[in-house]
N, C-alpha and C positions, 0 to 999 in steps of 0.2 A: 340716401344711403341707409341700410340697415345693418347693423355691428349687434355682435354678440361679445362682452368682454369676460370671458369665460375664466381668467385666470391673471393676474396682479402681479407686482411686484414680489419677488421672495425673499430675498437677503439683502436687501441695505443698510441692517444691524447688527449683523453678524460680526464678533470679537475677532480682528483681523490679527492675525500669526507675523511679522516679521516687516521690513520697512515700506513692503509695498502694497498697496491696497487694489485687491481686486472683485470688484462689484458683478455679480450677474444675475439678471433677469428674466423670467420665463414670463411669456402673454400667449394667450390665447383668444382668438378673436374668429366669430363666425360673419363674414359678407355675403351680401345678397349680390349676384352681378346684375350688372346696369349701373350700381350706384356708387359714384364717387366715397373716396376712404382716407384715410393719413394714419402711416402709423408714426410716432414721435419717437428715434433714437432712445432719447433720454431724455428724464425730467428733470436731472439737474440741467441749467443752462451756461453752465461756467464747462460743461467737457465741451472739449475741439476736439480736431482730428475725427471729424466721424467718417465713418466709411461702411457701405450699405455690400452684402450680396445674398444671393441665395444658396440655403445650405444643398447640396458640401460644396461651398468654392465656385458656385458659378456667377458670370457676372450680370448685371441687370440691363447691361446697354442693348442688348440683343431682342429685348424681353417688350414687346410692343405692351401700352397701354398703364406702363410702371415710369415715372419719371421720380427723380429727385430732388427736391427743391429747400436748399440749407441744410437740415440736417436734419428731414422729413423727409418721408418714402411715401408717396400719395401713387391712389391705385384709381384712376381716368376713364373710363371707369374700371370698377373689376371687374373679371372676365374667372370662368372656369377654369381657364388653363391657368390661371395666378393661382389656385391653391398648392400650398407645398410649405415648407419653412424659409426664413429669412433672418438674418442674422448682422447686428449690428455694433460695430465697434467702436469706443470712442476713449481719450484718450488727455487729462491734463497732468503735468507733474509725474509723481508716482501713484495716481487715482488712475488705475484702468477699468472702465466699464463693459459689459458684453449685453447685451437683450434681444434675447432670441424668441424670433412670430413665429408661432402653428396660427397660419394662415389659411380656413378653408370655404372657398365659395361654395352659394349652391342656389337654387333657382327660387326660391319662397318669396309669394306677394310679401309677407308681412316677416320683417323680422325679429327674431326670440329678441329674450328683455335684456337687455348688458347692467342694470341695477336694480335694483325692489327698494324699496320704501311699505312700511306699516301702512294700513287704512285709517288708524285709528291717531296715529301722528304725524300723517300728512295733510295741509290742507292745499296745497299745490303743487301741479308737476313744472321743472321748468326743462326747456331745449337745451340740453347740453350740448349745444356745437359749437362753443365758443369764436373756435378758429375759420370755420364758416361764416360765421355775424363780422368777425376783422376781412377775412377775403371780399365779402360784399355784403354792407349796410344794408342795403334795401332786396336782401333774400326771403324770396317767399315761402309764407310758415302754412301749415295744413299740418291736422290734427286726423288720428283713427283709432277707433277704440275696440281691440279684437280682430282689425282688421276691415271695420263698417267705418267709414267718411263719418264727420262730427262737424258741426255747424260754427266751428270757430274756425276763424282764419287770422291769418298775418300778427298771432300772437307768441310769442315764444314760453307764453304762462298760460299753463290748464287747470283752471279750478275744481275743488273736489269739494263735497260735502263730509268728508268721512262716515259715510255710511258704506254697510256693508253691499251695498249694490254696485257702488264704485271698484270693488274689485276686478282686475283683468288687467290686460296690455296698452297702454298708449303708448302710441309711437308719432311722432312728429315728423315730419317731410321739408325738407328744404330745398327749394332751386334756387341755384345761384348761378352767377357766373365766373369762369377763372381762365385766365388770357386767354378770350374773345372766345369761349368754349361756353356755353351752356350744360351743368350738369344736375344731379340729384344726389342728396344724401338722407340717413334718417339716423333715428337713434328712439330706442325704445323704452321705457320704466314697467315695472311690474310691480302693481299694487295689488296686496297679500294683506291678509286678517288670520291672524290665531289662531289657534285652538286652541280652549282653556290650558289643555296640560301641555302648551309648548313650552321644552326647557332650549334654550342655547348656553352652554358652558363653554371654557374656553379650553382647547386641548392641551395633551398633555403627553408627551413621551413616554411611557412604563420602562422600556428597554431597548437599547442603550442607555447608558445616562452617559457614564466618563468611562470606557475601558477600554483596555490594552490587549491585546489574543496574538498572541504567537500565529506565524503562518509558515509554513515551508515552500522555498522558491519551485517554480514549477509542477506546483502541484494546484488543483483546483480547490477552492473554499466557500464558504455560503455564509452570509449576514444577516441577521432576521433583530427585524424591528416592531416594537408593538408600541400601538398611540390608542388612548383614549380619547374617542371623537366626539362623547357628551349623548342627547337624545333629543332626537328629532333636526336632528343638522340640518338636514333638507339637500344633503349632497352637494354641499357647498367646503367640504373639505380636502385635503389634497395634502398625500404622504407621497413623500419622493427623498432620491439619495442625491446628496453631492460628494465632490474628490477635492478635499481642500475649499474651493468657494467656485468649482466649476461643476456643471452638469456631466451627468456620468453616459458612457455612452453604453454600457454595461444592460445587459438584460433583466428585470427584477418583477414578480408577480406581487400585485398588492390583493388584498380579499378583506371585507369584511364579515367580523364575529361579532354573532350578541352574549353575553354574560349577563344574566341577569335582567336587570333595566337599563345598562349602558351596552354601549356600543364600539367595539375596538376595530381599529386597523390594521392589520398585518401587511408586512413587507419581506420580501426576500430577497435580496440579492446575490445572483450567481456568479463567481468572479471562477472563470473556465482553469485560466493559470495567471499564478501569482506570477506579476515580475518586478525588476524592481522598482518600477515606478511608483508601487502602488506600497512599495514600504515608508513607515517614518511619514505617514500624510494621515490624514484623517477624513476617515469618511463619518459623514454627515446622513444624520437622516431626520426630514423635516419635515415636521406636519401644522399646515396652515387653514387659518379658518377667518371669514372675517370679523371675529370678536376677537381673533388673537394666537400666539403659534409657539413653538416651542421645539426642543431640535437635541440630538444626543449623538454620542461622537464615538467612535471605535477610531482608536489608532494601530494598525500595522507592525508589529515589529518580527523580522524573522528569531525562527525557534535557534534552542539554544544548539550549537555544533556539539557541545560536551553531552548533551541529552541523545541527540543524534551517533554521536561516538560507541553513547552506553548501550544501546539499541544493536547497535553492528555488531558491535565487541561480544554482546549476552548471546548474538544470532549464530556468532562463528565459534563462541564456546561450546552451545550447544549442538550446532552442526559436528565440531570436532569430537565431543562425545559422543556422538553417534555414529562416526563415524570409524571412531576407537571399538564401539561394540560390534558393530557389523564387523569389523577385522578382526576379534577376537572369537566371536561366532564364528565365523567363515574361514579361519585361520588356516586349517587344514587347506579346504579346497584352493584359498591364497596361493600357499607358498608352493603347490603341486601345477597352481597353474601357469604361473611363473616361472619352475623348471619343466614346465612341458615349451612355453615359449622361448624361453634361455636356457636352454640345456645346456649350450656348452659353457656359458659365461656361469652356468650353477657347479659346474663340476670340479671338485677339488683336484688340485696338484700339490698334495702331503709327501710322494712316494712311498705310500701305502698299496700292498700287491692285493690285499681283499675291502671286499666292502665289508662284510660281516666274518665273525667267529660263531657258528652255532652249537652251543653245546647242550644236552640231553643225555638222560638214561638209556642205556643202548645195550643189545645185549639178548641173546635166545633165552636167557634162563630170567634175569631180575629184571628186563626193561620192560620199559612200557609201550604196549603195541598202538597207543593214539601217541605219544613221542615219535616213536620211528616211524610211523606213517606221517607225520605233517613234518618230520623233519627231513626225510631223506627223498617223499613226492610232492607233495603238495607244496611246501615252502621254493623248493626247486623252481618246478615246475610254474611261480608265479614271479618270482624274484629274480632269477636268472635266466628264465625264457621269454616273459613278457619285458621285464625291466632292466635287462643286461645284466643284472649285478653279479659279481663274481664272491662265491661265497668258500669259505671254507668250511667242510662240515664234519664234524669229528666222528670218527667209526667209517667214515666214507672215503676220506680225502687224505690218509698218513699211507709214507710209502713201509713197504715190508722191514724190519731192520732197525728203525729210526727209536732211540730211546724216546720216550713217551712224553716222559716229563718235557723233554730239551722240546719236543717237535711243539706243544701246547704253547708253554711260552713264546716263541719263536712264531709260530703263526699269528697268536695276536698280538703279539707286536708289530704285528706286520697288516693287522686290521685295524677298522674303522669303525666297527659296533661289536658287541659282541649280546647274540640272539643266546636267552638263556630259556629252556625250554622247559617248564614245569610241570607237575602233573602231584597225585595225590599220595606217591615216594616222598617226592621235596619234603614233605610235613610229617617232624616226627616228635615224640615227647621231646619235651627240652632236657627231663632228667635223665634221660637214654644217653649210653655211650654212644650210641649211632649217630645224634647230633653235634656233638665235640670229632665224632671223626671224619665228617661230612666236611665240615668246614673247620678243620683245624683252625688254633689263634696262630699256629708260624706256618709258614710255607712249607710243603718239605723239598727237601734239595736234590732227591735222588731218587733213584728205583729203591737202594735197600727202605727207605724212609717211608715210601708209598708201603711196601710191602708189608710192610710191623702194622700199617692198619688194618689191613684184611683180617687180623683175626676178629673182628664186631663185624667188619661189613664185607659185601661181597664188593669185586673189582669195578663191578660198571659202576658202584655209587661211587666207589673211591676216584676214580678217572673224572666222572661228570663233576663231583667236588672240585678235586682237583683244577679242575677247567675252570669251575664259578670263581677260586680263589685266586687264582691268579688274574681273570677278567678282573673282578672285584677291585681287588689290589692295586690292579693299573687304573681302574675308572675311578676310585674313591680316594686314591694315595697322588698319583701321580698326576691326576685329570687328563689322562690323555686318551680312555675309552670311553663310550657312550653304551650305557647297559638297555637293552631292551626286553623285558621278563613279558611270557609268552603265557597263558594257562591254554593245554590242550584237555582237560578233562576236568569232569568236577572232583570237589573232596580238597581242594587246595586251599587253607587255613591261613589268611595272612599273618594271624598273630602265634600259629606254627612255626611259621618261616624262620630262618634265621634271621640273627640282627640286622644284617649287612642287605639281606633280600627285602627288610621291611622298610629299609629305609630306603630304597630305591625304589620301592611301591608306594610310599608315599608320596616320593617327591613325584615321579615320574608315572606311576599307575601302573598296572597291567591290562595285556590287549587280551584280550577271550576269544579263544576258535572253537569253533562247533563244528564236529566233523560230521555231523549229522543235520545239519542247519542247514537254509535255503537256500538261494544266489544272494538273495536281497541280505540273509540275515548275516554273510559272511563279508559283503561287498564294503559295509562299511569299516570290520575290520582290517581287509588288504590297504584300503585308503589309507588308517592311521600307521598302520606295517612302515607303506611307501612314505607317509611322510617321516617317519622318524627313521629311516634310513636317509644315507648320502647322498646327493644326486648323484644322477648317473642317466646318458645315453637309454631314451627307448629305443629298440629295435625294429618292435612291431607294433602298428597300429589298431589290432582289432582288442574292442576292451574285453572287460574282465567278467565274462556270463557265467561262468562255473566256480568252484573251487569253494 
């Protein structure tokens, strides 16, 4: 038989967690086939209960050429088809054991070395085949050195000189016999010489050492371990993870770095998604060498729900303010598209007979000809032909007869905005009697009242007055009108205006019409028109290209 023992025992020192002690071992072993093999459960002799299969889950009855004999797994010989893993349970008290074989055959006259000894402090190799010397005493020994026959026989000891010529492979050859079977085993040593600057140190964990990392469930996570592996190892080192004191069945890249004159290991484990298995345990990460080993520990715990909380909470605050500004941005086109979808759930039922009261300078002699053009076609023409609204518009809409004063009042009280239409008249000295009789401080009550002011002003201003003061009156006294101030020309002085009109400019603004202006440069004012009026029923569908 020829064995390669590629990898040892790993944790049966490891500081066990809680009342139950669970031991587990990784080996690795290379066979030659042809030649008889044993792998041994366990080296403690006090476990029972062993129980042999191959991994995952299959069982060995099936499996020609594999027999089990106590609590040894011997391979009759080995065959190719025996490489794979195997895995062995055993069991006393609360002492559970596991030791799992990567087991792989392969066809080579001479098998690699399963131990090394110095040249220089060995002066004999001996057969380690113990348990073949117990199956049969009288087994025949043969010696090879590289693979070439050596002229000792039936010795189980090969003497060396310690010189450096004696380096190379012995391997020893045994036939024996095992019920009434004739087979072959071997076992090989590798004797090695120095080189002055060989160092072997003993390894050393950098990171991990003891710590704790938050993980969130369902989501993926990575572990990264670094070992110092000393110089000139000879690749006799070996970093791996465990989960608690069990092998991880987890994917992880290891690589070595040089730094310097040392030599580091790196490890990565990729854990796809946390679950909860994997909280509140501690992973292990372990680097072994045979002068000695060392091992650092990350414990699992999920992240905090309150940290997790503050995260949402910061995402939806911010989402809401941004979603506050887009609505204030877009406010307009909002609330226009809205009563274009819910017209009728937008339309008010006040029993109010108009939507608007428009009042203006009017008049062949004192008004103003961009006043009565936007008041009496243009505004028409977009407000109550595209948008329904029904308007009342002074100079246009009083029947013959009707006292002036009573019919003013009387219609806006009976509307719902009142359009006040300005131009470069509105604006006059403050110290002018013109401005005291534009907007008187009392109402007047009567036609003779109206009349006593005519002598400073002409009619149309006293009438258009008239109209702002009492709109005025009702929106700022009463709250029951909504003012909307219109500039059709330029020359309009906010801080001309009167008091009553500047405080409505403030709060509310004025819209600007260009009657000279393009589609585009006047489009965005109908928009704000339409929105700071009522809703109301469209009529017609085709938009708004002109005006």
């Amino acid at each position: 038989m020829r064995a390669f023992y590629f990898r040892w025992s790993l944790l049966s020192a490891l500081w066990i967690a809680g009342s139950e002690m669970h031991i587990t071992n990784l080996r690795s072993y290379t066979i030659s086939a042809g030649l008889a093999f044993k792998l041994e459960c366990n080296e403690d002799r006090e476990m029972q209960n062993v129980s042999w299969s191959r991994v995952p889950d299959q069982s060995l009855e099936s499996i020609s050429g594999i027999n089990i004999h106590g609590s040894a797994l011997w391979f009759l010989p080995a065959d190719l088809s025996h490489s794979g893993s195997y895995s062995c349970l055993s069991r006393k008290g609360n002492k559970t054991g596991e030791t799992k074989f990567d087991v792989s055959v392969d066809n080579k006259a001479c098998p690699c070395a399963n131990r090394k000894d110095g040249v220089k402090s060995t002066k004999d190799i001996t057969c380690l085949l113990p348990h073949i010397f117990e199956i049969d005493p009288q087994a025949q020994v043969t010696w090879r050195n590289n693979c070439h026959p050596l002229n000792v026989t039936n010795s189980k000891v090969f003497p060396l000189n310690r010189s450096r010529d004696m380096v190379g492979l012995y391997t020893c050859f045994v036939s024996f016999t095992f019920g009434g079977q004739n087979y072959s085993a071997a076992q090989t040593t590798e004797i090695y010489s120095h080189s002055k600057g060989y160092v072997v140190t003993k390894p050393e964990i950098i990171y991990p050492k003891e710590e704790t990392q938050k993980v969130t469930l369902g989501e993926s996570y990575t572990l990264n371990c670094k070992a110092l592996v000393g110089k000139n190892d000879g690749g006799e080192t070996f970093l791996y993870w465990l989960n608690g004191f069990k092998f991880l069945e987890l994917d992880y890249d290891t690589s070595i770095v040089k730094e310097g004159e040392r030599d580091y290991m790196l490890s990565v484990l990729y854990i796809p998604e946390v679950t909860e298995e994997y909280l509140y345990t501690n992973f292990t990460c372990v680097v072994q060498h045979p002068v000695g080993w060392d091992f650092g520990k990350v414990f699992l715990i999920p992240a905090s729900q309150n940290e997790r909380y503050y995260w949402i909470g910061l995402g939806l605050v911010a989402l809401l303010i941004l979603l506050c500004a887009v609505a204030f941005l877009f406010r307009v086109d909002l609330v226009l598209a809205y009563r274009a979808v819910c017209s009728s759930a937008a339309i008010s039922s006040d029993g109010k007979s108009y939507d608007a009261y428009v009042s203006y300078l009017h008049g062949d002699q004192h008004g103003s000809t961009s006043a009565m053009a936007f008041a009496l076609d243009f505004l028409p023409a977009v407000l109550e032909d595209l948008y329904s609204y029904k308007l009342f518009i002074s100079g246009r809409d009083e029947l013959p007869g009707e006292a002036v004063h009573e019919v003013i009042a009387d219609r806006m009280s009976r509307s719902r905005r009142l359009i006040i239409v300005l131009t470069s008249q509105s604006c006059v000295s403050p110290q002018t009697d013109a401005t005291k009789s534009l907007l008187p401080d009392k109402l007047p009550i009567s036609d003779r009242d109206v009349h006593l002011k005519a002598t400073n002003t002409s009619s149309d201003q006293i009438w258009a007055a008239y109209e702002q003061r009492v709109g005025l009156y009702d929106a700022l006294v009463k709250q029951g009108l909504k003012v909307i101030l219109v500039q059709v020309e330029d020359g309009v002085e906010e801080a001309l205006l009167p008091e009553s009109l500047r405080y409505i400019s403030r709060t509310k603004g004025i819209l600007k019409w260009r009657q000279n202006a393009s589609d585009r440069g006047n489009r965005s004012f109908w928009k704000h028109m339409h929105y700071q009026m009522p809703p109301a029923k469209r009529r017609k569908s085709q938009e708004l290209t002109v005006l």
